[in-house]
C-alpha positions in Angstrom: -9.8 -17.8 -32.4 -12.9 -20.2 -31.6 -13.3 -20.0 -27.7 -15.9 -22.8 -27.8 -14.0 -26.1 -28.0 -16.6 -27.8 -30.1 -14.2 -28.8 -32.8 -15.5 -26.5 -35.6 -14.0 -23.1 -36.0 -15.0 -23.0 -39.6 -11.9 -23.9 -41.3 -12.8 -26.9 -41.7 -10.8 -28.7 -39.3 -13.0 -30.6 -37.0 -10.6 -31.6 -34.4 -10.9 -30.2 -30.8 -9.2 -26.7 -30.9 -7.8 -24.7 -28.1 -9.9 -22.8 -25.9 -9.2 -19.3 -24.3 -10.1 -17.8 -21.8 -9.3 -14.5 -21.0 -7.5 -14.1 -17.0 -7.3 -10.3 -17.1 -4.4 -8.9 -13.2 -5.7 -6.6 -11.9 -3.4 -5.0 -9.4 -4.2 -3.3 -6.7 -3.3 -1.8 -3.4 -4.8 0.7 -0.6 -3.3 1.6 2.2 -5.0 3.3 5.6 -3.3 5.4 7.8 -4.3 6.4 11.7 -2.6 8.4 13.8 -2.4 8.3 17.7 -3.2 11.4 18.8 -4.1 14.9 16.9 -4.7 17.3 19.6 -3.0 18.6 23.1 0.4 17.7 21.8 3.4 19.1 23.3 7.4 18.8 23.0 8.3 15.9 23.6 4.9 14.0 22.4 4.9 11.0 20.5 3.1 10.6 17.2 2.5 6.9 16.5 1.0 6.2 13.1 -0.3 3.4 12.2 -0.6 1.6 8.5 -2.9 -1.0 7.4 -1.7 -1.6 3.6 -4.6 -4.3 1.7 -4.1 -6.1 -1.6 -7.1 -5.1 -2.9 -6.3 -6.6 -6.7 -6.3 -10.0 -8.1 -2.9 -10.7 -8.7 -0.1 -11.3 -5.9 2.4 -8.2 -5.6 6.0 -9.1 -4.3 8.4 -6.4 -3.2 5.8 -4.0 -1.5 7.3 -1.1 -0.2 5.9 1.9 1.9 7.3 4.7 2.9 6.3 8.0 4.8 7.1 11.8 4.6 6.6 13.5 7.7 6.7 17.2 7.4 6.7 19.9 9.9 8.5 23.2 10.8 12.4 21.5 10.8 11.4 20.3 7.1 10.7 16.6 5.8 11.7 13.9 7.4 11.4 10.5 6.2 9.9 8.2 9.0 11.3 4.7 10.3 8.5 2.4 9.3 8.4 -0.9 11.0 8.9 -3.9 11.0 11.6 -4.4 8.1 11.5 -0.9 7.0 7.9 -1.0 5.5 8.9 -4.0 2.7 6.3 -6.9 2.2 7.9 -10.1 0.4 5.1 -11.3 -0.7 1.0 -9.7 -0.5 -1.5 -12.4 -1.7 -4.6 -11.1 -2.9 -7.2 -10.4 0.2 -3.9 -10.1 2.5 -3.1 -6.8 4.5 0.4 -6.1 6.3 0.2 -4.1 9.3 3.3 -1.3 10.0 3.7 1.4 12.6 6.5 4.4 12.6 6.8 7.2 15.3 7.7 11.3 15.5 8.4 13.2 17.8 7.3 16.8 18.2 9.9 19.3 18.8 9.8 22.6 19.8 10.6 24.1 16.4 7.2 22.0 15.5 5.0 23.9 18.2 6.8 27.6 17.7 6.3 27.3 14.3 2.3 27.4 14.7 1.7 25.1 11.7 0.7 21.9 11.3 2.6 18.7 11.5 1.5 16.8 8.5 2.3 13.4 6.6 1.6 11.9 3.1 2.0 8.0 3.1 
């Protein structure tokens, strides 16, 4: 297809023909993840994470959802993330959403010796 506009696209027609330009979405998301504390925890202690999720792309993304798997010696747990359960409407390109959850270490966590860990 003639991308120029100048009216000649070698068929012989001379009138103005459609130009195109190629808009190519690129969707895209990250997502950072902090923690509150890592060391000296203890029954009782409260892990807050914290989540910084970016629209890193060029297109806007509707219905973002993020969730969080918390695993440690009683098994997987998924978290609470906050606010409205970790769901963006609507993440303009450029935009970030900020969300937070909690855990609470138990004492199966601590006599268990391994590490309490979390994929978001």
């Amino acid at each position: 297809s003639d991308v120029s506009d100048d009216g000649n696209d070698g068929d012989g027609n001379t009138a103005n023909d459609v130009t195109e330009v190629d808009l190519p979405r690129t969707p895209s998301l990250s997502v950072e993840k902090s923690v509150s504390s890592s060391v000296e925890v203890s029954v009782g202690s409260v892990l807050t994470y914290g989540y910084v999720v970016e629209n890193t792309g060029n297109v806007t993304l509707t219905a973002v959802t993020l969730s969080d798997a918390h695993t440690s010696a009683a098994g997987e747990v998924a978290l609470v993330i906050d606010p409205d359960g970790g769901v963006v409407d609507t993440l303009e390109p450029g935009a970030t959403a900020s969300f937070s959850a909690t855990y609470t270490v138990t004492q199966d966590d601590i006599d268990s010796g391994a590490d309490v860990t979390n994929i978001a």
